[in-house]
N, C-alpha and C positions, 0 to 999 in steps of 0.2 A: 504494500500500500504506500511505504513510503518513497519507492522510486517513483510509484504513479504520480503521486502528489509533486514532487522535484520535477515530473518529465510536465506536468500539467503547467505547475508554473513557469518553468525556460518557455513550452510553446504560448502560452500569455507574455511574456516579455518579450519573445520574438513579433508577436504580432503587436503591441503595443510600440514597438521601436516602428515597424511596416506602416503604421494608420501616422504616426510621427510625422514618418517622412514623409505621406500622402500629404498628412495637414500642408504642412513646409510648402509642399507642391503648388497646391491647392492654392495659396497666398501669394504664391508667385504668379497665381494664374491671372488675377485679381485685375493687378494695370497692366497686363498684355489685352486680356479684353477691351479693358477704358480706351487702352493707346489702338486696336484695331489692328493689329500685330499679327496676323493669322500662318504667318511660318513660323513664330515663335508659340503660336497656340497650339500648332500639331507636332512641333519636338515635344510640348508639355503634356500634350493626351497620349503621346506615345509614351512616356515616363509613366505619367500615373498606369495605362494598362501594364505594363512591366507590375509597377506597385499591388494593382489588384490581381495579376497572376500570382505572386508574391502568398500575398494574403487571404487566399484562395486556398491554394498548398497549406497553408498553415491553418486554418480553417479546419479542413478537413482533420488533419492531423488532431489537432486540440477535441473534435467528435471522437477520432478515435478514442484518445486518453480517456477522456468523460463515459464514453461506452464501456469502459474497462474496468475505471473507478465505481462506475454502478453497477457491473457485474460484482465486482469483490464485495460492494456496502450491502447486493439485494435491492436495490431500486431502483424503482424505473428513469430512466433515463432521461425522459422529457421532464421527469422532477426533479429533477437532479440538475438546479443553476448553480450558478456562481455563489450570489449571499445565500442560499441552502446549505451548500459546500462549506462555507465560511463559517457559517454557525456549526455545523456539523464538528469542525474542527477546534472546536474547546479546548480539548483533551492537549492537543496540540500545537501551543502560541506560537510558537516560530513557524512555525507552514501557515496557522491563522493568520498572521502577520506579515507574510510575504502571499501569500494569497488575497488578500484583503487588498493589500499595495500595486499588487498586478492590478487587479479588477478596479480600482479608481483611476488608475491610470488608463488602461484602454476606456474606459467609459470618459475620462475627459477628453484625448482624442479623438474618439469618437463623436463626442458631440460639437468641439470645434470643426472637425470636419464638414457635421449637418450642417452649421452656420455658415460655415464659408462657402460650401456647394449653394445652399441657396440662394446668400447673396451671388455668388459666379452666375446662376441661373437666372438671378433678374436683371443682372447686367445683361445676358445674351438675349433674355426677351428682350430688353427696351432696346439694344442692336435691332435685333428682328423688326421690331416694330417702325425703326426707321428708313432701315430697309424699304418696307411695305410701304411706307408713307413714300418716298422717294420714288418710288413705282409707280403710284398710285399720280402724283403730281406730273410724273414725265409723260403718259399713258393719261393725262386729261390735256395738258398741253397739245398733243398731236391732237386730241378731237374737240379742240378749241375751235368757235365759228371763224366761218368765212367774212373778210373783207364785203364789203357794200358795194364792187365794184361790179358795174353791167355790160355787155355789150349791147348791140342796136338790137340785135334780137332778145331782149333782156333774160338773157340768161349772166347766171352770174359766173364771172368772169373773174373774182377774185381770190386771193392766198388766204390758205390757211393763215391765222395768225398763232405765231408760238413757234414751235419747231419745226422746221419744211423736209428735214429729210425722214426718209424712209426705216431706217433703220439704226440700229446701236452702231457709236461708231466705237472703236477699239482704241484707237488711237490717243485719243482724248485724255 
């Protein structure tokens, strides 16, 4: 039981350092968004999926140990959390105590994570959204009215007003 507990917690500190370094990440993503930087956004998604392959693998692993720990205690598994674990270990204070220290640590990265994903996420909606807005303006401009201008047969005879060409130019 006690090497489970030792192997339980290295893979809580292995994945607590992994969500770390995501966070890290994750804050650097922050003014590459603001600044509109999108080769410096896709070295950065490429880093972070590394990170969540990462912590994936470790993931898994830390199911094992827990599947194991509840095999030796007799309990089921999906009852078998972390603060359960924690109180469980009374008897224990040194594993209680670095058990206890894993688990507020991946739970505070973890929840910096949530923060900063979401704010990232409403960065790139309100990107989005100007996006669309810019779209939206260039695509009413072309179907902006015609000039008042007539020929003798009063047809009308004059330009679009707003942008005359045809298509996106590239160059621009």
């Amino acid at each position: 039981m006690a090497s489970l507990m030792e192997s339980l917690i290295d893979v809580l500190e292995k994945e607590c350092s992994e969500y770390e370094g995501l966070l890290a990440l994750s804050q650097r993503k922050t003014p590459v968004i603001v600044s509109g930087d999108l080769e410096a956004l896709q070295k950065i998604t490429d880093e972070e999926q590394d990170f969540v392959s990462r912590i994936n693998h470790l993931e898994r692993k830390r199911s094992e140990v827990t599947a194991d720990i509840a095999n030796v205690l007799n309990r089921d598994v999906a009852a078998l959390t972390l603060p359960n674990l924690i109180a469980m270990l009374s008897a224990r204070p040194a594993e209680q105590k670095a058990l206890a220290a894993s688990h507020d640590r991946l739970h505070e990265a973890v929840h910096g994570l949530q923060r900063v994903n979401e704010q990232n996420s409403e960065l790139l909606q309100n990107a989005l959204e100007m996006v669309e807005f810019e779209m939206t303006l260039m695509q009413a401009m072309k179907s902006a009215p015609a000039t008042a201008n007539y020929n003798r047969g009063a047809y009308n005879a004059g330009d679009t007003m707003g942008v005359t060409s045809k298509g996106f130019d590239a160059k621009q």
